[in-house]
C-alpha positions in Angstrom: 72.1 160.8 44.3 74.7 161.8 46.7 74.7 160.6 50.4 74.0 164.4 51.7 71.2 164.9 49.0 69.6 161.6 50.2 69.5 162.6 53.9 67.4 165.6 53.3 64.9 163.6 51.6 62.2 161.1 53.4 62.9 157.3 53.4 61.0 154.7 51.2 60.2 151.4 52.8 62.8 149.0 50.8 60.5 146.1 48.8 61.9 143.0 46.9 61.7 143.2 42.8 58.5 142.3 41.5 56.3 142.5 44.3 53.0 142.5 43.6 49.9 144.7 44.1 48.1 143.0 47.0 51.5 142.9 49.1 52.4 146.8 48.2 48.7 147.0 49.3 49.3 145.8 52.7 53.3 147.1 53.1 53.3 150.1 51.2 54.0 153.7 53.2 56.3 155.0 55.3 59.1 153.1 57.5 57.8 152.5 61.1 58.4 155.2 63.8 61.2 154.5 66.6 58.5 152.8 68.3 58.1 149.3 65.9 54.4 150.2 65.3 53.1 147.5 63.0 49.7 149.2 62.0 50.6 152.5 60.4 50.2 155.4 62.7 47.5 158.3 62.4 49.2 161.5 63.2 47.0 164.1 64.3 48.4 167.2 64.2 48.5 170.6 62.1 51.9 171.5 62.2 55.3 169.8 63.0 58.5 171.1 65.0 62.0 171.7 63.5 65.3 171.6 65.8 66.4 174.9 64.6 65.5 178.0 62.5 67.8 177.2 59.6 66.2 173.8 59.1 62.6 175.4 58.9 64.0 178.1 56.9 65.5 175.0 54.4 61.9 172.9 54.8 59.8 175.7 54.0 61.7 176.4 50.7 61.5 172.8 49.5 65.4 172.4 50.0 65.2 169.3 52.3 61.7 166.8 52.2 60.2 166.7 55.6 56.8 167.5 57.1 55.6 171.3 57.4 51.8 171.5 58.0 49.5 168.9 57.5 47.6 171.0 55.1 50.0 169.8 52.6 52.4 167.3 54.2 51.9 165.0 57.1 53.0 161.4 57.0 49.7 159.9 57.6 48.7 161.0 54.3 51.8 160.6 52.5 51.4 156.6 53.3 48.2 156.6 51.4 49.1 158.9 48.8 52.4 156.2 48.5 50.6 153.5 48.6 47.9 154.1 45.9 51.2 155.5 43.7 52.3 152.0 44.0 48.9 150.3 43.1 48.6 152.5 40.0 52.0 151.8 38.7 52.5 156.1 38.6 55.4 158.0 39.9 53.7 159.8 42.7 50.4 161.3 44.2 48.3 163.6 45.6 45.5 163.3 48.5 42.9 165.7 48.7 39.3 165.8 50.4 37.1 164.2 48.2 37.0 163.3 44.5 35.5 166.3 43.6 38.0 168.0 44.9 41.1 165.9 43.2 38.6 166.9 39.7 39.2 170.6 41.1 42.7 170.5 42.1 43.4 169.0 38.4 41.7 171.5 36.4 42.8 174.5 38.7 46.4 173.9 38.5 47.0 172.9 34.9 44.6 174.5 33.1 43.8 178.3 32.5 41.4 180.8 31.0 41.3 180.7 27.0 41.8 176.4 27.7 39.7 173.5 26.2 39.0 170.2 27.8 37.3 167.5 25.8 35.3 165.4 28.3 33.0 162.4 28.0 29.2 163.1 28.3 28.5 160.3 30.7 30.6 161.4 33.6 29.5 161.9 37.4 26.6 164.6 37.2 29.0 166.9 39.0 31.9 166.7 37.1 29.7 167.6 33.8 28.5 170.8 36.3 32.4 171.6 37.6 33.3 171.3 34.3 30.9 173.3 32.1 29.3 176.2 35.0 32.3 176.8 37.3 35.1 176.9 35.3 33.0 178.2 32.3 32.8 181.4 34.4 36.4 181.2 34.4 36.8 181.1 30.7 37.9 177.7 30.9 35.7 175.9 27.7 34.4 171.9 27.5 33.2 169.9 24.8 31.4 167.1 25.9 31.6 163.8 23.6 30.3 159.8 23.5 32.1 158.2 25.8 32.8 155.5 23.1 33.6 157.1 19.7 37.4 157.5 19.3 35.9 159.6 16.2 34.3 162.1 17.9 36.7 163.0 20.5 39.3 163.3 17.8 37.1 165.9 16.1 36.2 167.8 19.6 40.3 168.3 19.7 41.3 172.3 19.0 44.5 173.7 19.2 44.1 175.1 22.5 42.9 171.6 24.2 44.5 171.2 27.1 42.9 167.9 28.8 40.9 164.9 27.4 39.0 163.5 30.5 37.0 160.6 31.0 35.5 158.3 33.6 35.9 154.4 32.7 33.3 152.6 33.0 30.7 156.2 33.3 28.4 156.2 35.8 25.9 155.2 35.3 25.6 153.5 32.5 28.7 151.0 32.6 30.4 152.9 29.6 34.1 151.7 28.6 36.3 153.8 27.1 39.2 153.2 25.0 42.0 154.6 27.1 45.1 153.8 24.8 43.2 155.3 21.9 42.2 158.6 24.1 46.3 158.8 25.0 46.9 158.6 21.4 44.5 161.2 20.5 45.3 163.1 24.0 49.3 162.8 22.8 48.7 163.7 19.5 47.1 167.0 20.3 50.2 168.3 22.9 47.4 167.4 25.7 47.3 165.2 28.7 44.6 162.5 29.4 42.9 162.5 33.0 41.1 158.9 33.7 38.5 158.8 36.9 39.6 155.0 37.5 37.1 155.0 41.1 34.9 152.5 39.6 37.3 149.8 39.2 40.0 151.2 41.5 44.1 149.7 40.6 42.4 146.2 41.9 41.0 146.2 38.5 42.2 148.4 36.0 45.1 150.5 35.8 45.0 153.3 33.2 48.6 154.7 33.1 49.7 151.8 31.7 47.2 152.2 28.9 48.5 155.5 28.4 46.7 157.9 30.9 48.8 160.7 32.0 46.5 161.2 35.4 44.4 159.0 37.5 41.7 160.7 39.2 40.4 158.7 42.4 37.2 159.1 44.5 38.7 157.1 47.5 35.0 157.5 49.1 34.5 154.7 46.8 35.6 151.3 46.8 39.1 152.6 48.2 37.6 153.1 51.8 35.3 150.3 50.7 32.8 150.9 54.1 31.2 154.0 53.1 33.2 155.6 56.3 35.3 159.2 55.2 35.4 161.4 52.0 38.5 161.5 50.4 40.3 161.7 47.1 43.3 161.5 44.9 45.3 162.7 41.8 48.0 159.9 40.6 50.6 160.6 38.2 54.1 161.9 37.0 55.6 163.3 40.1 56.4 166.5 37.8 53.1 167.2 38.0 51.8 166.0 41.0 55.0 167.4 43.1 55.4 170.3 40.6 51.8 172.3 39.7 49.1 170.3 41.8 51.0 170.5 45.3 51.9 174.0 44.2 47.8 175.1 44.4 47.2 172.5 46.7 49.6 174.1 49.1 48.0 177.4 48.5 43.9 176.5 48.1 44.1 174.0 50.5 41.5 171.0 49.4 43.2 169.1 51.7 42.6 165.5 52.9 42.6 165.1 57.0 45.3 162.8 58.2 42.0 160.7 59.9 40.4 160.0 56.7 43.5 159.3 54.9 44.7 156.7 57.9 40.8 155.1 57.1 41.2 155.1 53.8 44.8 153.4 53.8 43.5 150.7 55.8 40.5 150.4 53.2 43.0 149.5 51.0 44.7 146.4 52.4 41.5 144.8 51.4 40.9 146.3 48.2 42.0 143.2 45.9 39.3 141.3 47.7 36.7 143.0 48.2 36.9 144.0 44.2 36.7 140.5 43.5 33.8 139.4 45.5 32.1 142.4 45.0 32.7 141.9 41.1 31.4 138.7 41.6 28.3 139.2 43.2 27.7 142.1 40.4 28.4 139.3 37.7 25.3 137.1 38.9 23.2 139.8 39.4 23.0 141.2 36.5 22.6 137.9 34.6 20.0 137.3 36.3 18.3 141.1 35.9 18.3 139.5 32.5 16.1 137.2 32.9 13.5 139.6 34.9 10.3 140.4 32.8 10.3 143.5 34.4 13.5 144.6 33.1 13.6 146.2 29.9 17.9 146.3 29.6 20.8 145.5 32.2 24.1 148.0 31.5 27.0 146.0 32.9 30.7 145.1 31.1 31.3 142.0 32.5 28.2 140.9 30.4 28.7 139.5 26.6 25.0 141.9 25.6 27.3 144.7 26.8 28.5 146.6 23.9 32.0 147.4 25.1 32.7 143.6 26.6 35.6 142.6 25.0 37.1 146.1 25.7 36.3 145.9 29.3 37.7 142.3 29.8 41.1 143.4 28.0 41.1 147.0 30.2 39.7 145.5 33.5 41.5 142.6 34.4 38.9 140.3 33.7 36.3 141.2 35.7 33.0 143.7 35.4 33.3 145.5 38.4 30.6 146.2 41.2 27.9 148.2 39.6 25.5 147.2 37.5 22.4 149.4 37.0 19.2 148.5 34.9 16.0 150.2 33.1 12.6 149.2 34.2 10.2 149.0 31.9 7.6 151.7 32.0 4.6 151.6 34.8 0.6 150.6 33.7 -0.5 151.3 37.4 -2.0 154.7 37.9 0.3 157.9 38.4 1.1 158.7 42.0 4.5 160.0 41.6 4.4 164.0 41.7 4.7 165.9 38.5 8.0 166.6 37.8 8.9 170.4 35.6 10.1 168.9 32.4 8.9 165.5 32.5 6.4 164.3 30.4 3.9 161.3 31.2 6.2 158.5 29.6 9.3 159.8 31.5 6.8 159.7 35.0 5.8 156.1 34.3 9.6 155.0 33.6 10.2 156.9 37.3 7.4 155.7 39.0 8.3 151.8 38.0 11.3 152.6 39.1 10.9 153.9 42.1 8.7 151.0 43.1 11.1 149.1 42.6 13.6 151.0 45.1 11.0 151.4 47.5 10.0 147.4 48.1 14.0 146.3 48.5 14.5 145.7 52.9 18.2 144.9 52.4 19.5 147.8 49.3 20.3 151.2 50.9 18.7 153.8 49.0 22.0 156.1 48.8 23.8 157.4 46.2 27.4 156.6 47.0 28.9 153.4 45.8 32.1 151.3 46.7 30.3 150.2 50.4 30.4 146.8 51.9 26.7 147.1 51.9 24.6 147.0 48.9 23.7 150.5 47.6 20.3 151.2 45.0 20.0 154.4 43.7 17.9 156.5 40.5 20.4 158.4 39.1 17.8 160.9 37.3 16.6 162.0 40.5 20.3 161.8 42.7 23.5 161.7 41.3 22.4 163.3 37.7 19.4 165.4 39.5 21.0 168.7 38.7 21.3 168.0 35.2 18.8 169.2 32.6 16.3 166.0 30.8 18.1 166.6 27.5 21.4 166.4 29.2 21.0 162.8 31.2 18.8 161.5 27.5 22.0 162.4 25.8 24.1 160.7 28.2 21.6 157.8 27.8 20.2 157.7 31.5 16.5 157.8 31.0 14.0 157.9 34.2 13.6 154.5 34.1 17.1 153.6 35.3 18.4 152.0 38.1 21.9 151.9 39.6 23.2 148.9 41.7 26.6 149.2 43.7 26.8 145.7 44.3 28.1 144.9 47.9 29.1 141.8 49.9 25.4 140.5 50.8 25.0 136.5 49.8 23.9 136.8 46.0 20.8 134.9 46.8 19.9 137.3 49.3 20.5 140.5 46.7 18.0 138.5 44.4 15.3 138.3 46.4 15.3 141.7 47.6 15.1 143.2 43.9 12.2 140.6 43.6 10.4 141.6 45.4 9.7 145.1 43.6 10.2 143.8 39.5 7.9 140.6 40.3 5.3 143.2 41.9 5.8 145.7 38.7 3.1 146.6 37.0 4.0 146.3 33.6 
């Protein structure tokens, strides 16, 4: 790159070869200000002044890299969107407000009417609906598969498929995909593979060097890590993430605010950590769910009963992640829960043991997000899937009787007895 082409672009913070994640963690961003700051700055502000009409004329049009208008550059966010880059191993990325809204930006800027997506079936509740109703009104077509059979997402493949996409492990059944056999299918068929990678975040896993062409990040998860700001992220070539997805970005505006992104940032100095404890905690948890009478079957990879194991240890770094969730076996004890339109009476007494057990944890929030500090206990059938029809959540194997745990940083012992106290008092 010539010297004059170099000044008209932003500076990168110059690292050693071979650093590692956890120090890119901490260091990655942007060079510090005039001022020395040693805690990356939060710039609050919507637009950004240039010293003469020429140079705005030459920033506006792309022809020299600078900030413009925070809804699509502002160096607060471009630090985070650098720094999870570098923790993904991918070329560049993309903030936006939430992860819904990095799972919008995606679809909206690559994909168009008359194109096919091949999806997993045990994706986020809201995906499945984003996917099927919004952009099915669009002319935009999805084939939803097992998260697990290389077979069947091979024979969902058409010659206008576009995107394979898939959430590893699902929530919230602890699912594990094959990600270098979905890039070899994805490749095969002229289309690019999206991977939702928020439940075990770059600490654990990093798809694109499995093969994933996109990473798709919820950073309201376990890249915040406190359960503070929304945000989310698209990681990938910077072709695409600098070429198509900035280019509707820019214009649609799902945007992430500088404040979140300067939370989220800082979220991820501890990321490594936190991923391991928290994976930790999850570990003994659910071997000890095992154990519970109570419990009829505990869904969590870094368990040998779990039928993707060895895949998840290979793809994962090891470790199981941070949620485990769990079926309760169905309730004897008369029916108090209200009827529910579609439920029949053996689907009420899996949601009434259930609940009961929900309802006697003291330490467990009762929340559906995950990736917090704290300790978060949630039925999926009634929250995150809620919107989705019986037949749907049966076929994507979450029955009323499940439980989701986002395993926190609680003392394990503690975590215990709180379940306890709602599976020992079960009636079976």
């Amino acid at each position: 790159m010539a010297a004059s082409d170099d000044k008209k672009r932003l500076p990168r913070k110059d690292f050693p070869s071979g650093v590692r994640i956890e120090t890119l963690a901490v260091r990655e961003g942007l060079p510090a200000t005039q001022w020395g700051e040693n805690s990356e700055a939060l710039f609050l502000t919507s637009s950004f002044n240039h010293p003469d009409a020429a140079t705005a004329a030459a920033r506006f049009a792309n022809e020299e890299e600078a900030f413009v208008y925070s809804r699509f550059t502002n160096p607060t966010t471009m630090m985070f969107e650098r720094r999870l880059a570098a923790l993904e191993g991918t070329e560049a990325c993309i903030a936006t407000a939430s992860g819904m809204a990095a799972i919008l930006l995606t679809v909206m800027a690559l994909l168009k009417a008359g194109d096919h997506v091949v999806c997993s079936q045990s994706v986020f509740g809201s995906t499945i609906t984003l996917l099927q109703r919004e952009f099915g009104k669009f002319g935009i077509e999805t084939t939803f598969v097992s998260q697990t059979d290389l077979a069947e997402w091979r024979a969902a493949v058409k010659p206008n498929t576009r995107l394979l996409f898939a959430e590893t492990p699902s929530n919230p059944l602890t699912e594990v995909c094959d990600i270098a056999g979905l890039a070899d299918i994805a490749h095969g068929a002229g289309a690019l593979l999206a991977v939702d990678n928020c439940f075990c975040s770059p600490a654990l896993q990093q798809p694109a060097k499995l093969g994933a062409d996109l990473i798709i990040h919820s950073g309201t998860k376990y890249l915040d890590g406190q359960g503070r700001v929304l945000a989310g992220a698209v990681c990938g070539p910077d072709a695409i993430i600098n070429g198509p997805l900035m280019t509707t970005l820019r214009g649609a505006g799902m945007t992430l605010s500088p404040f979140n992104a300067w939370v989220v940032l800082k979220g991820l100095e501890t990321l490594s950590i936190r991923m391991r404890a928290q994976s930790e905690n999850a570990l003994q948890l659910a071997q000890w769910l095992e154990a519970q009478p109570a419990v009829d079957q505990v869904f969590y990879p870094g368990l040998p009963s779990h039928p993707q194991h060895e895949l998840a240890m290979r793809q994962q770094s090891g470790c199981g992640g941070a949620v485990v969730s769990f079926t309760v076996k169905p309730s004897s004890a008369p029916l108090t829960v209200p009827p529910v339109n579609g439920l029949e009476e053996p689907a009420l007494r899996l949601r009434q043991g259930a609940f009961h057990v929900i309802d006697q944890t003291r330490l467990c929030s009762i929340t559906s997000n995950l990736g917090d500090t704290k300790t978060l206990i949630t039925h999926p059938s009634s929250t995150s899937h809620g919107r989705l029809a019986e037949a749907q959540r049966l076929a994507a194997g979450i029955t009323q009787g499940m439980i989701r745990v986002a395993v926190g940083l609680e003392h394990i012992d503690d975590l215990k007895a709180d379940l306890a106290r709602g599976l020992s008092t079960h009636t079976v």
